[in-house]
C-alpha positions in Angstrom: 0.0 0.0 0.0 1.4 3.7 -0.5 0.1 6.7 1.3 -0.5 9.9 -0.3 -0.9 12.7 2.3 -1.6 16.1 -0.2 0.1 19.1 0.4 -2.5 21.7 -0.2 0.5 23.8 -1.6 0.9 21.3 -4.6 -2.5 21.7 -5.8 -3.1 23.7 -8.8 -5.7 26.1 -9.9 -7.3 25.6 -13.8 -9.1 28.1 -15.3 -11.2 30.4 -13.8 -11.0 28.2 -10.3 -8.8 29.2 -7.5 -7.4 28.3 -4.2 -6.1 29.9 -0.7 -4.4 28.0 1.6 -4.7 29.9 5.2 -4.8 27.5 9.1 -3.7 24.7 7.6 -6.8 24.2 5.7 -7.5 25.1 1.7 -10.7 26.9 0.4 -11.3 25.7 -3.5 -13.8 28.4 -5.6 -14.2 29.7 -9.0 -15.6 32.8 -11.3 -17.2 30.6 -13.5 -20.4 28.7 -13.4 -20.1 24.8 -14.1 -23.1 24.4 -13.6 -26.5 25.6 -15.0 -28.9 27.1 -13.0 -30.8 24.2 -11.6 -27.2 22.4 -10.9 -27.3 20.3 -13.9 -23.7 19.8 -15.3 -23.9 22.1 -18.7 -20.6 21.4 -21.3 -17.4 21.3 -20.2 -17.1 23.9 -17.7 -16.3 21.7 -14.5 -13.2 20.3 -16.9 -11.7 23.6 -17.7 -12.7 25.4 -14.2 -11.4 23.3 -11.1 -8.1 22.4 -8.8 -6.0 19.3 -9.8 -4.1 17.5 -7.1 -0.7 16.7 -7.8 -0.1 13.1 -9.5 -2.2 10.8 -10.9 -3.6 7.3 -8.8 -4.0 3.7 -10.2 -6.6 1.0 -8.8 -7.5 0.1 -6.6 -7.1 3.1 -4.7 -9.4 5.0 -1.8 -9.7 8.3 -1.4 -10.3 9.7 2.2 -11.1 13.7 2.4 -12.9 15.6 5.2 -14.5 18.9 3.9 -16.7 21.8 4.3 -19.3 23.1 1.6 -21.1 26.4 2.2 -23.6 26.1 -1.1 -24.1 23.4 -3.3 -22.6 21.7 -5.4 -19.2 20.1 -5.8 -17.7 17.6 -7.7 -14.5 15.3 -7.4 -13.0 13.9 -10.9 -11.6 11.0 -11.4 -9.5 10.7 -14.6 -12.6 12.1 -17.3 -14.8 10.5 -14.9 -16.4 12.4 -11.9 -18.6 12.1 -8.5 -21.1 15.2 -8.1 -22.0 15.9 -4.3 -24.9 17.8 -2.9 -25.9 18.0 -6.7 -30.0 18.4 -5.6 -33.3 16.3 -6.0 -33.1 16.5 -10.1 -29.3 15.9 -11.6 -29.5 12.3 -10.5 -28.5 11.1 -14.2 -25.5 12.9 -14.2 -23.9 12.0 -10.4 -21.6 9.5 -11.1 -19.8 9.5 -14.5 -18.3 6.1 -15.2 -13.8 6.4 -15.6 -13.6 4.2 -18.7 -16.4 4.8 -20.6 -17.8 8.5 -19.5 -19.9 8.9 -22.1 -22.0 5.7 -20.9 -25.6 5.6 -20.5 -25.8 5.5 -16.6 -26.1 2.6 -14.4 -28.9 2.2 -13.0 -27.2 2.1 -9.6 -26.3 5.8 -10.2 -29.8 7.2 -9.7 -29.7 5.5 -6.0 -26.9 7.2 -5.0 -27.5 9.6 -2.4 -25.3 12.2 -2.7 -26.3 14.9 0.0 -23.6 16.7 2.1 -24.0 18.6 5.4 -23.9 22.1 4.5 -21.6 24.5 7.0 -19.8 21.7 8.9 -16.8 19.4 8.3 -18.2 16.0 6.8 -15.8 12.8 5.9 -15.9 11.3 2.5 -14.7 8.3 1.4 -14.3 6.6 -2.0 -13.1 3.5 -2.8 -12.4 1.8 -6.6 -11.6 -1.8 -7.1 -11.8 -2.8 -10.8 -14.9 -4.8 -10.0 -16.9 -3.1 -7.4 -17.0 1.1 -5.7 -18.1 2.5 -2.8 -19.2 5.7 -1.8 -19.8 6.5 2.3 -20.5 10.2 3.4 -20.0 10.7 7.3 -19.5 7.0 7.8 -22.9 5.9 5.7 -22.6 3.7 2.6 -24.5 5.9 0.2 -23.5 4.1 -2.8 -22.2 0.3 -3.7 -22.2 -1.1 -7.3 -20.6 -3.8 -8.7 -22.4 -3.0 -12.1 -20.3 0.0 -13.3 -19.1 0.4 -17.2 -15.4 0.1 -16.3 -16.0 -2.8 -14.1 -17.4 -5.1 -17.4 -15.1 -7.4 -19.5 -15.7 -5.2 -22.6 -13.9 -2.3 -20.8 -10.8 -4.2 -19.7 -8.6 -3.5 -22.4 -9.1 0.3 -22.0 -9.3 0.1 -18.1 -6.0 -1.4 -17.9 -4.4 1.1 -20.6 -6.3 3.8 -18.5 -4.6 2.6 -14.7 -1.4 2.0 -16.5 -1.1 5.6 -16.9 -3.5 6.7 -13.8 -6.0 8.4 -13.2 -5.9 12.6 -12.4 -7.5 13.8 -9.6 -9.7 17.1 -9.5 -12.1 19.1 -7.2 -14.5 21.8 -8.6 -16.9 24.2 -6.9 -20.0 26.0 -8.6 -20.0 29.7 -8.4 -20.0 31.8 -5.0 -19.8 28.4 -3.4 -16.8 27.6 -1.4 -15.2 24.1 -0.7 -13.1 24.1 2.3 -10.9 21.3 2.5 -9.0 20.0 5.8 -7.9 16.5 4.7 -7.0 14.6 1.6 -5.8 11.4 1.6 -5.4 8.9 -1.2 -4.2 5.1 -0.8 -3.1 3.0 -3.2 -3.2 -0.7 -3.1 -1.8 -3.8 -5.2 -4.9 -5.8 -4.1 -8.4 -5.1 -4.3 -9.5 -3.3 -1.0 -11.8 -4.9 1.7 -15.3 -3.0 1.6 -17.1 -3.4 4.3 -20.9 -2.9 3.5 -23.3 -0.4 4.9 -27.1 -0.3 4.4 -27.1 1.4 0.8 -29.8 -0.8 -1.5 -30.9 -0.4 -4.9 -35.0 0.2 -5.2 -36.5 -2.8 -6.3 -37.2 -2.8 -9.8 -41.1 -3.2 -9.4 -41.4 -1.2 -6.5 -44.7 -0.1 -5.5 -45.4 3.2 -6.1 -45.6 5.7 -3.4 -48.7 7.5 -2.7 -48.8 11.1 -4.7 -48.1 13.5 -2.6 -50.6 16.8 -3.5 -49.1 19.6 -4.8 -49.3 22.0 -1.6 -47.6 25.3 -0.5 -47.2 23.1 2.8 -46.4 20.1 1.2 -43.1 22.2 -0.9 -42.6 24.1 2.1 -42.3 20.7 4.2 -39.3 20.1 2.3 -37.6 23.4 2.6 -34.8 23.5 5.8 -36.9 25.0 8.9 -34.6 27.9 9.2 -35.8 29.0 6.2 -39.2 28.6 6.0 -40.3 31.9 7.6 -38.3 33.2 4.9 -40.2 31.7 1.9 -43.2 32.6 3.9 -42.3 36.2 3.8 -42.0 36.0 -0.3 -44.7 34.9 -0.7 -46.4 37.4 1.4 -44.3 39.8 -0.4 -45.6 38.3 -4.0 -49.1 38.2 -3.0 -49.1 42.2 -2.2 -46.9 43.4 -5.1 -49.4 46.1 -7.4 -49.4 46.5 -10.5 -47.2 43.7 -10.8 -49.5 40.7 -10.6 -47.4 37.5 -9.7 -49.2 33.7 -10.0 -48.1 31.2 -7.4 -47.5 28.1 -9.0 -46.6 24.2 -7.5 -44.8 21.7 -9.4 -46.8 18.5 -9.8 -43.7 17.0 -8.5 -43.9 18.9 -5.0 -41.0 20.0 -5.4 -41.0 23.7 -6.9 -42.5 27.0 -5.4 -43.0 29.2 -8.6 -43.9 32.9 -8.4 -44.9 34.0 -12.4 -45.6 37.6 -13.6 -46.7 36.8 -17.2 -47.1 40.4 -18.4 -43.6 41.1 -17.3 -42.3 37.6 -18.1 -40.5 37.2 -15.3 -40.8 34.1 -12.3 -39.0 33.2 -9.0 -38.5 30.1 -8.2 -38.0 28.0 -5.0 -36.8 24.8 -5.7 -37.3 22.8 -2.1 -35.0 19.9 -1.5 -34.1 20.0 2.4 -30.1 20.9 2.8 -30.0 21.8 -0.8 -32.8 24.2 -1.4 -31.5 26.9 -3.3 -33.5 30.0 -5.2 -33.4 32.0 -8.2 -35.2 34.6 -10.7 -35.4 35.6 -14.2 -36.7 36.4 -18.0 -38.6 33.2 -18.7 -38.6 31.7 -22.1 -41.3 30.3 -23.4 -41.0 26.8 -25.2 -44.2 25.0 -25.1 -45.9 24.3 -27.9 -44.9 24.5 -31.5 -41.2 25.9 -32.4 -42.5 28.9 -34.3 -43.7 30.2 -30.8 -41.0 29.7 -28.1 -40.6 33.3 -27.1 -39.5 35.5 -24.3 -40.3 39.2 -23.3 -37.6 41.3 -24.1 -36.6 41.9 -20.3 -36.1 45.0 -18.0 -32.6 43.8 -16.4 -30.0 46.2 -18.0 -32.5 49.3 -17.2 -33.5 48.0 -13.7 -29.8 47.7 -12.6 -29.1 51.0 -13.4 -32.3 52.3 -12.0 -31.2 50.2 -8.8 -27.9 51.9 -8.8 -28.9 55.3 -8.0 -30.1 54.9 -4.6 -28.5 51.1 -4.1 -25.3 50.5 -5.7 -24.6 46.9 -3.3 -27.0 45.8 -4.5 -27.4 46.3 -8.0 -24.1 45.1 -7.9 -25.0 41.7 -6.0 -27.8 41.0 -8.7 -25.3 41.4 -11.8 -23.1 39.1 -9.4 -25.3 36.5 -9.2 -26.1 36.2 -13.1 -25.6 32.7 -14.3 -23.1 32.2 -17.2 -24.8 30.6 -19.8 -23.3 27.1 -20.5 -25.5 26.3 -23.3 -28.3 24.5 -21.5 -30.6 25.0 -24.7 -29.8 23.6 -28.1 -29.1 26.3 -30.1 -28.3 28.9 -27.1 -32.2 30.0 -27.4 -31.2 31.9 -23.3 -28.1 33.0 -24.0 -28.3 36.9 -23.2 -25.4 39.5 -23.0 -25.5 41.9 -20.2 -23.6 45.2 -19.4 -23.4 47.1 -16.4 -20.9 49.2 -15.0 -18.8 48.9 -17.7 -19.0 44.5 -16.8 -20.2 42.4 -19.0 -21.7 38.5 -18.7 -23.3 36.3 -21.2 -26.2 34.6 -19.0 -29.4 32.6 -19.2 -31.6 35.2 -19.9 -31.7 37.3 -16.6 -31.3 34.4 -14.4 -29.8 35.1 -11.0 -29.2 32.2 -8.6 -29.4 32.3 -4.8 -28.0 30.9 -1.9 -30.2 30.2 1.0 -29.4 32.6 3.6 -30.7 35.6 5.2 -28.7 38.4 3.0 -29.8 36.8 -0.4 -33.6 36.5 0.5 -33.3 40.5 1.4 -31.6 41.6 -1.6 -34.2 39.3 -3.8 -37.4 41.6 -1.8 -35.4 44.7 -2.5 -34.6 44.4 -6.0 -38.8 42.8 -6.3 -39.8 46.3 -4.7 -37.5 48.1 -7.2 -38.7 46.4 -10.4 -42.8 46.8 -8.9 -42.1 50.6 -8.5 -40.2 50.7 -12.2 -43.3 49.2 -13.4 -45.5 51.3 -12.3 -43.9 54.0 -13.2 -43.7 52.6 -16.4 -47.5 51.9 -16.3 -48.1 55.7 -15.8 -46.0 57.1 -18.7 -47.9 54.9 -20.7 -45.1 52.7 -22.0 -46.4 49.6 -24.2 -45.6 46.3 -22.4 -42.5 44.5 -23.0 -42.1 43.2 -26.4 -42.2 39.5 -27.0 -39.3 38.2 -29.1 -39.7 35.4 -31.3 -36.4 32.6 -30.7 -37.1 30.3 -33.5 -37.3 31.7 -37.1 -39.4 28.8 -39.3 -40.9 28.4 -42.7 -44.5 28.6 -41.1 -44.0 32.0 -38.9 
Protein backbone atom coordinates (compact mmCIF):
# COMPACT_ATOMS: atom_id res chain seq x y z
CA UNK A 1 0.00 0.00 0.00
CA UNK A 2 1.38 3.74 -0.47
CA UNK A 3 0.13 6.71 1.30
CA UNK A 4 -0.48 9.94 -0.32
CA UNK A 5 -0.90 12.68 2.31
CA UNK A 6 -1.56 16.08 -0.15
CA UNK A 7 0.08 19.13 0.42
CA UNK A 8 -2.51 21.73 -0.16
CA UNK A 9 0.45 23.85 -1.58
CA UNK A 10 0.91 21.34 -4.61
CA UNK A 11 -2.50 21.73 -5.84
CA UNK A 12 -3.06 23.73 -8.76
CA UNK A 13 -5.68 26.08 -9.92
CA UNK A 14 -7.33 25.55 -13.80
CA UNK A 15 -9.06 28.11 -15.33
CA UNK A 16 -11.24 30.42 -13.75
CA UNK A 17 -10.96 28.21 -10.32
CA UNK A 18 -8.83 29.22 -7.46
CA UNK A 19 -7.41 28.33 -4.24
CA UNK A 20 -6.11 29.87 -0.70
CA UNK A 21 -4.39 28.03 1.56
CA UNK A 22 -4.74 29.94 5.18
CA UNK A 23 -4.83 27.49 9.13
CA UNK A 24 -3.68 24.73 7.59
CA UNK A 25 -6.77 24.19 5.68
CA UNK A 26 -7.52 25.09 1.74
CA UNK A 27 -10.69 26.88 0.40
CA UNK A 28 -11.34 25.69 -3.51
CA UNK A 29 -13.76 28.45 -5.56
CA UNK A 30 -14.18 29.65 -8.96
CA UNK A 31 -15.55 32.77 -11.29
CA UNK A 32 -17.21 30.62 -13.52
CA UNK A 33 -20.43 28.72 -13.36
CA UNK A 34 -20.07 24.82 -14.10
CA UNK A 35 -23.11 24.37 -13.58
CA UNK A 36 -26.45 25.63 -15.03
CA UNK A 37 -28.94 27.11 -12.97
CA UNK A 38 -30.84 24.17 -11.62
CA UNK A 39 -27.23 22.41 -10.87
CA UNK A 40 -27.33 20.31 -13.91
CA UNK A 41 -23.69 19.78 -15.26
CA UNK A 42 -23.92 22.09 -18.67
CA UNK A 43 -20.63 21.44 -21.34
CA UNK A 44 -17.43 21.34 -20.20
CA UNK A 45 -17.14 23.92 -17.65
CA UNK A 46 -16.32 21.68 -14.52
CA UNK A 47 -13.17 20.27 -16.90
CA UNK A 48 -11.71 23.63 -17.68
CA UNK A 49 -12.65 25.41 -14.21
CA UNK A 50 -11.42 23.27 -11.12
CA UNK A 51 -8.07 22.40 -8.84
CA UNK A 52 -5.96 19.33 -9.79
CA UNK A 53 -4.07 17.46 -7.14
CA UNK A 54 -0.73 16.72 -7.83
CA UNK A 55 -0.06 13.13 -9.45
CA UNK A 56 -2.17 10.85 -10.92
CA UNK A 57 -3.64 7.34 -8.84
CA UNK A 58 -3.98 3.69 -10.17
CA UNK A 59 -6.56 1.04 -8.79
CA UNK A 60 -7.49 0.09 -6.56
CA UNK A 61 -7.13 3.08 -4.70
CA UNK A 62 -9.41 5.00 -1.79
CA UNK A 63 -9.70 8.30 -1.39
CA UNK A 64 -10.31 9.75 2.20
CA UNK A 65 -11.06 13.72 2.45
CA UNK A 66 -12.90 15.57 5.23
CA UNK A 67 -14.52 18.88 3.86
CA UNK A 68 -16.68 21.76 4.33
CA UNK A 69 -19.35 23.14 1.64
CA UNK A 70 -21.12 26.41 2.25
CA UNK A 71 -23.57 26.11 -1.10
CA UNK A 72 -24.11 23.42 -3.32
CA UNK A 73 -22.58 21.69 -5.41
CA UNK A 74 -19.16 20.06 -5.80
CA UNK A 75 -17.72 17.57 -7.69
CA UNK A 76 -14.51 15.33 -7.44
CA UNK A 77 -13.00 13.90 -10.91
CA UNK A 78 -11.61 11.00 -11.43
CA UNK A 79 -9.48 10.71 -14.61
CA UNK A 80 -12.65 12.09 -17.34
CA UNK A 81 -14.82 10.50 -14.88
CA UNK A 82 -16.36 12.44 -11.91
CA UNK A 83 -18.62 12.09 -8.46
CA UNK A 84 -21.10 15.16 -8.11
CA UNK A 85 -21.96 15.89 -4.32
CA UNK A 86 -24.95 17.77 -2.89
CA UNK A 87 -25.90 18.03 -6.69
CA UNK A 88 -30.01 18.39 -5.62
CA UNK A 89 -33.25 16.34 -5.95
CA UNK A 90 -33.09 16.54 -10.14
CA UNK A 91 -29.34 15.90 -11.61
CA UNK A 92 -29.52 12.29 -10.50
CA UNK A 93 -28.52 11.08 -14.22
CA UNK A 94 -25.54 12.90 -14.19
CA UNK A 95 -23.90 12.03 -10.42
CA UNK A 96 -21.61 9.55 -11.13
CA UNK A 97 -19.78 9.46 -14.50
CA UNK A 98 -18.31 6.13 -15.23
CA UNK A 99 -13.85 6.36 -15.65
CA UNK A 100 -13.62 4.24 -18.70
CA UNK A 101 -16.42 4.80 -20.55
CA UNK A 102 -17.78 8.46 -19.47
CA UNK A 103 -19.93 8.87 -22.12
CA UNK A 104 -21.99 5.71 -20.95
CA UNK A 105 -25.63 5.57 -20.49
CA UNK A 106 -25.75 5.53 -16.62
CA UNK A 107 -26.13 2.56 -14.39
CA UNK A 108 -28.90 2.21 -13.02
CA UNK A 109 -27.19 2.10 -9.64
CA UNK A 110 -26.33 5.76 -10.18
CA UNK A 111 -29.77 7.16 -9.70
CA UNK A 112 -29.71 5.51 -6.01
CA UNK A 113 -26.89 7.16 -5.01
CA UNK A 114 -27.51 9.55 -2.39
CA UNK A 115 -25.35 12.19 -2.67
CA UNK A 116 -26.34 14.86 -0.02
CA UNK A 117 -23.61 16.65 2.12
CA UNK A 118 -24.03 18.64 5.40
CA UNK A 119 -23.91 22.07 4.50
CA UNK A 120 -21.60 24.53 6.99
CA UNK A 121 -19.84 21.70 8.88
CA UNK A 122 -16.77 19.39 8.26
CA UNK A 123 -18.16 16.04 6.83
CA UNK A 124 -15.83 12.83 5.87
CA UNK A 125 -15.94 11.31 2.50
CA UNK A 126 -14.72 8.26 1.41
CA UNK A 127 -14.27 6.65 -1.99
CA UNK A 128 -13.09 3.52 -2.78
CA UNK A 129 -12.41 1.83 -6.62
CA UNK A 130 -11.60 -1.79 -7.10
CA UNK A 131 -11.80 -2.79 -10.76
CA UNK A 132 -14.89 -4.81 -10.00
CA UNK A 133 -16.88 -3.14 -7.40
CA UNK A 134 -17.04 1.08 -5.70
CA UNK A 135 -18.09 2.50 -2.85
CA UNK A 136 -19.23 5.75 -1.76
CA UNK A 137 -19.83 6.55 2.28
CA UNK A 138 -20.51 10.20 3.37
CA UNK A 139 -20.01 10.68 7.30
CA UNK A 140 -19.49 6.99 7.81
CA UNK A 141 -22.92 5.93 5.66
CA UNK A 142 -22.60 3.69 2.61
CA UNK A 143 -24.47 5.88 0.23
CA UNK A 144 -23.52 4.10 -2.79
CA UNK A 145 -22.24 0.34 -3.66
CA UNK A 146 -22.17 -1.07 -7.28
CA UNK A 147 -20.65 -3.80 -8.69
CA UNK A 148 -22.35 -3.03 -12.11
CA UNK A 149 -20.26 0.02 -13.28
CA UNK A 150 -19.15 0.39 -17.20
CA UNK A 151 -15.37 0.11 -16.28
CA UNK A 152 -16.04 -2.85 -14.15
CA UNK A 153 -17.36 -5.07 -17.37
CA UNK A 154 -15.10 -7.44 -19.55
CA UNK A 155 -15.66 -5.16 -22.63
CA UNK A 156 -13.85 -2.34 -20.78
CA UNK A 157 -10.85 -4.15 -19.69
CA UNK A 158 -8.65 -3.54 -22.35
CA UNK A 159 -9.07 0.29 -21.97
CA UNK A 160 -9.30 0.06 -18.15
CA UNK A 161 -6.00 -1.44 -17.93
CA UNK A 162 -4.43 1.09 -20.56
CA UNK A 163 -6.35 3.85 -18.53
CA UNK A 164 -4.65 2.57 -14.67
CA UNK A 165 -1.41 1.96 -16.52
CA UNK A 166 -1.08 5.63 -16.91
CA UNK A 167 -3.46 6.70 -13.78
CA UNK A 168 -6.02 8.36 -13.24
CA UNK A 169 -5.91 12.59 -12.37
CA UNK A 170 -7.48 13.84 -9.56
CA UNK A 171 -9.67 17.06 -9.48
CA UNK A 172 -12.14 19.15 -7.25
CA UNK A 173 -14.55 21.78 -8.61
CA UNK A 174 -16.87 24.18 -6.94
CA UNK A 175 -20.00 26.03 -8.57
CA UNK A 176 -19.98 29.73 -8.36
CA UNK A 177 -20.04 31.81 -5.00
CA UNK A 178 -19.84 28.44 -3.39
CA UNK A 179 -16.78 27.65 -1.38
CA UNK A 180 -15.17 24.07 -0.65
CA UNK A 181 -13.07 24.08 2.26
CA UNK A 182 -10.89 21.34 2.48
CA UNK A 183 -9.03 20.00 5.82
CA UNK A 184 -7.89 16.51 4.69
CA UNK A 185 -6.96 14.60 1.60
CA UNK A 186 -5.76 11.43 1.60
CA UNK A 187 -5.38 8.85 -1.16
CA UNK A 188 -4.24 5.09 -0.77
CA UNK A 189 -3.08 2.99 -3.21
CA UNK A 190 -3.22 -0.74 -3.10
CA UNK A 191 -1.80 -3.76 -5.20
CA UNK A 192 -4.93 -5.80 -4.06
CA UNK A 193 -8.42 -5.15 -4.31
CA UNK A 194 -9.52 -3.28 -1.03
CA UNK A 195 -11.77 -4.91 1.72
CA UNK A 196 -15.26 -3.03 1.56
CA UNK A 197 -17.13 -3.35 4.29
CA UNK A 198 -20.85 -2.94 3.54
CA UNK A 199 -23.33 -0.44 4.91
CA UNK A 200 -27.05 -0.26 4.38
CA UNK A 201 -27.13 1.38 0.82
CA UNK A 202 -29.83 -0.83 -1.49
CA UNK A 203 -30.91 -0.40 -4.94
CA UNK A 204 -35.00 0.19 -5.16
CA UNK A 205 -36.54 -2.79 -6.35
CA UNK A 206 -37.23 -2.80 -9.82
CA UNK A 207 -41.05 -3.20 -9.44
CA UNK A 208 -41.37 -1.23 -6.49
CA UNK A 209 -44.69 -0.06 -5.55
CA UNK A 210 -45.40 3.20 -6.10
CA UNK A 211 -45.58 5.68 -3.38
CA UNK A 212 -48.66 7.48 -2.71
CA UNK A 213 -48.84 11.09 -4.71
CA UNK A 214 -48.11 13.50 -2.62
CA UNK A 215 -50.63 16.76 -3.53
CA UNK A 216 -49.14 19.56 -4.76
CA UNK A 217 -49.31 21.98 -1.60
CA UNK A 218 -47.62 25.29 -0.50
CA UNK A 219 -47.16 23.10 2.84
CA UNK A 220 -46.39 20.14 1.16
CA UNK A 221 -43.12 22.15 -0.87
CA UNK A 222 -42.60 24.11 2.06
CA UNK A 223 -42.30 20.69 4.22
CA UNK A 224 -39.27 20.08 2.26
CA UNK A 225 -37.63 23.43 2.62
CA UNK A 226 -34.83 23.54 5.81
CA UNK A 227 -36.90 25.03 8.90
CA UNK A 228 -34.58 27.86 9.21
CA UNK A 229 -35.83 29.00 6.17
CA UNK A 230 -39.22 28.63 5.96
CA UNK A 231 -40.28 31.92 7.61
CA UNK A 232 -38.31 33.17 4.91
CA UNK A 233 -40.17 31.69 1.95
CA UNK A 234 -43.25 32.62 3.94
CA UNK A 235 -42.29 36.16 3.80
CA UNK A 236 -41.97 36.03 -0.31
CA UNK A 237 -44.74 34.85 -0.72
CA UNK A 238 -46.45 37.39 1.38
CA UNK A 239 -44.30 39.81 -0.39
CA UNK A 240 -45.60 38.32 -3.95
CA UNK A 241 -49.05 38.23 -3.03
CA UNK A 242 -49.06 42.20 -2.21
CA UNK A 243 -46.88 43.37 -5.05
CA UNK A 244 -49.36 46.06 -7.38
CA UNK A 245 -49.36 46.52 -10.48
CA UNK A 246 -47.18 43.68 -10.76
CA UNK A 247 -49.51 40.74 -10.61
CA UNK A 248 -47.36 37.47 -9.75
CA UNK A 249 -49.19 33.66 -9.97
CA UNK A 250 -48.13 31.22 -7.40
CA UNK A 251 -47.50 28.07 -9.02
CA UNK A 252 -46.60 24.21 -7.51
CA UNK A 253 -44.83 21.67 -9.41
CA UNK A 254 -46.79 18.48 -9.83
CA UNK A 255 -43.71 16.99 -8.54
CA UNK A 256 -43.86 18.91 -5.01
CA UNK A 257 -40.95 20.03 -5.38
CA UNK A 258 -40.96 23.71 -6.90
CA UNK A 259 -42.49 26.97 -5.42
CA UNK A 260 -42.96 29.16 -8.56
CA UNK A 261 -43.86 32.91 -8.36
CA UNK A 262 -44.94 34.04 -12.38
CA UNK A 263 -45.56 37.64 -13.65
CA UNK A 264 -46.67 36.75 -17.21
CA UNK A 265 -47.15 40.41 -18.43
CA UNK A 266 -43.62 41.05 -17.34
CA UNK A 267 -42.31 37.62 -18.12
CA UNK A 268 -40.48 37.17 -15.30
CA UNK A 269 -40.80 34.15 -12.35
CA UNK A 270 -38.96 33.17 -8.97
CA UNK A 271 -38.47 30.14 -8.21
CA UNK A 272 -38.03 27.96 -4.97
CA UNK A 273 -36.76 24.81 -5.71
CA UNK A 274 -37.30 22.79 -2.13
CA UNK A 275 -34.99 19.89 -1.53
CA UNK A 276 -34.07 19.97 2.35
CA UNK A 277 -30.13 20.90 2.83
CA UNK A 278 -29.96 21.79 -0.83
CA UNK A 279 -32.81 24.19 -1.45
CA UNK A 280 -31.53 26.93 -3.27
CA UNK A 281 -33.46 30.01 -5.21
CA UNK A 282 -33.44 31.96 -8.20
CA UNK A 283 -35.24 34.56 -10.74
CA UNK A 284 -35.35 35.59 -14.15
CA UNK A 285 -36.74 36.40 -18.05
CA UNK A 286 -38.60 33.17 -18.69
CA UNK A 287 -38.57 31.70 -22.07
CA UNK A 288 -41.33 30.26 -23.37
CA UNK A 289 -41.02 26.80 -25.25
CA UNK A 290 -44.16 24.98 -25.06
CA UNK A 291 -45.94 24.31 -27.90
CA UNK A 292 -44.87 24.48 -31.54
CA UNK A 293 -41.18 25.95 -32.38
CA UNK A 294 -42.49 28.90 -34.29
CA UNK A 295 -43.74 30.22 -30.84
CA UNK A 296 -41.04 29.66 -28.14
CA UNK A 297 -40.59 33.27 -27.08
CA UNK A 298 -39.50 35.52 -24.34
CA UNK A 299 -40.33 39.16 -23.30
CA UNK A 300 -37.64 41.32 -24.07
CA UNK A 301 -36.60 41.92 -20.32
CA UNK A 302 -36.07 44.99 -18.01
CA UNK A 303 -32.60 43.79 -16.44
CA UNK A 304 -30.05 46.18 -18.03
CA UNK A 305 -32.51 49.27 -17.18
CA UNK A 306 -33.53 47.95 -13.74
CA UNK A 307 -29.83 47.69 -12.55
CA UNK A 308 -29.11 50.97 -13.39
CA UNK A 309 -32.31 52.32 -11.98
CA UNK A 310 -31.22 50.16 -8.76
CA UNK A 311 -27.86 51.93 -8.77
CA UNK A 312 -28.90 55.26 -8.04
CA UNK A 313 -30.11 54.90 -4.61
CA UNK A 314 -28.50 51.15 -4.11
CA UNK A 315 -25.32 50.51 -5.70
CA UNK A 316 -24.64 46.87 -3.34
CA UNK A 317 -27.04 45.83 -4.54
CA UNK A 318 -27.45 46.28 -7.97
CA UNK A 319 -24.10 45.11 -7.87
CA UNK A 320 -24.95 41.74 -5.97
CA UNK A 321 -27.78 41.00 -8.66
CA UNK A 322 -25.25 41.39 -11.82
CA UNK A 323 -23.15 39.09 -9.36
CA UNK A 324 -25.31 36.53 -9.17
CA UNK A 325 -26.09 36.23 -13.05
CA UNK A 326 -25.61 32.72 -14.26
CA UNK A 327 -23.13 32.16 -17.16
CA UNK A 328 -24.84 30.56 -19.83
CA UNK A 329 -23.26 27.06 -20.45
CA UNK A 330 -25.53 26.34 -23.34
CA UNK A 331 -28.31 24.52 -21.50
CA UNK A 332 -30.55 24.95 -24.71
CA UNK A 333 -29.77 23.56 -28.11
CA UNK A 334 -29.13 26.34 -30.10
CA UNK A 335 -28.32 28.90 -27.08
CA UNK A 336 -32.15 30.01 -27.39
CA UNK A 337 -31.23 31.87 -23.34
CA UNK A 338 -28.09 33.01 -23.97
CA UNK A 339 -28.27 36.91 -23.21
CA UNK A 340 -25.38 39.48 -23.02
CA UNK A 341 -25.49 41.89 -20.22
CA UNK A 342 -23.61 45.20 -19.35
CA UNK A 343 -23.44 47.09 -16.43
CA UNK A 344 -20.86 49.24 -14.99
CA UNK A 345 -18.77 48.90 -17.71
CA UNK A 346 -19.01 44.50 -16.82
CA UNK A 347 -20.22 42.37 -19.00
CA UNK A 348 -21.74 38.49 -18.73
CA UNK A 349 -23.32 36.34 -21.17
CA UNK A 350 -26.22 34.57 -19.00
CA UNK A 351 -29.36 32.59 -19.19
CA UNK A 352 -31.58 35.16 -19.94
CA UNK A 353 -31.68 37.29 -16.61
CA UNK A 354 -31.26 34.40 -14.38
CA UNK A 355 -29.83 35.05 -11.02
CA UNK A 356 -29.16 32.21 -8.62
CA UNK A 357 -29.43 32.32 -4.84
CA UNK A 358 -28.04 30.93 -1.93
CA UNK A 359 -30.16 30.24 1.02
CA UNK A 360 -29.40 32.65 3.55
CA UNK A 361 -30.71 35.60 5.20
CA UNK A 362 -28.69 38.41 3.03
CA UNK A 363 -29.78 36.84 -0.41
CA UNK A 364 -33.59 36.49 0.45
CA UNK A 365 -33.31 40.54 1.44
CA UNK A 366 -31.58 41.57 -1.56
CA UNK A 367 -34.25 39.35 -3.82
CA UNK A 368 -37.45 41.56 -1.76
CA UNK A 369 -35.42 44.67 -2.50
CA UNK A 370 -34.62 44.44 -5.98
CA UNK A 371 -38.78 42.85 -6.32
CA UNK A 372 -39.84 46.26 -4.70
CA UNK A 373 -37.52 48.09 -7.15
CA UNK A 374 -38.68 46.37 -10.45
CA UNK A 375 -42.80 46.79 -8.93
CA UNK A 376 -42.13 50.63 -8.48
CA UNK A 377 -40.20 50.72 -12.21
CA UNK A 378 -43.27 49.17 -13.40
CA UNK A 379 -45.54 51.30 -12.30
CA UNK A 380 -43.86 54.03 -13.19
CA UNK A 381 -43.72 52.63 -16.40
CA UNK A 382 -47.49 51.85 -16.33
CA UNK A 383 -48.07 55.68 -15.77
CA UNK A 384 -45.96 57.10 -18.69
CA UNK A 385 -47.88 54.91 -20.66
CA UNK A 386 -45.06 52.71 -21.97
CA UNK A 387 -46.44 49.56 -24.21
CA UNK A 388 -45.58 46.26 -22.43
CA UNK A 389 -42.53 44.52 -22.96
CA UNK A 390 -42.07 43.16 -26.39
CA UNK A 391 -42.25 39.52 -27.04
CA UNK A 392 -39.34 38.22 -29.11
CA UNK A 393 -39.68 35.36 -31.27
CA UNK A 394 -36.37 32.59 -30.70
CA UNK A 395 -37.06 30.31 -33.52
CA UNK A 396 -37.31 31.73 -37.13
CA UNK A 397 -39.40 28.80 -39.35
CA UNK A 398 -40.91 28.44 -42.69
CA UNK A 399 -44.52 28.63 -41.09
CA UNK A 400 -44.02 32.03 -38.88
Amino acid sequence: MKKHSINFSDIKPNGNAAINVADGMAEISTTRSITGYSFHLSGNSYKKNYVSLPEKYHLPFRIDMTIKLDHPAFLLQIGDGHIYFASGHDTAWDRIKDIAKPESKPCRDNYAFDSRVPLGEFVDISIIYNPDDMQILIGGEERFYSRKQPFMSKKQAEILSALNTEGFALGLAVTKHSVLTVKEITIFEHDDNIPITRGSFELPALKAPKPEREKPTFDNVLAKVSPQFQPEILEMDTLFKSLRPMKFKRVIDKSVSKITYVASEVGISYTIVASGAETYHHFGWYLVYSGPVETWHRRADYMEEILAEIAKTDAALAEFIFSRLADCNGCYPGGLCKTPYEFNGNKVVNCHGRVVLQMNTNDFNNVREFFRYLNKFIERKIMNGDPPPEKIILINTRRN
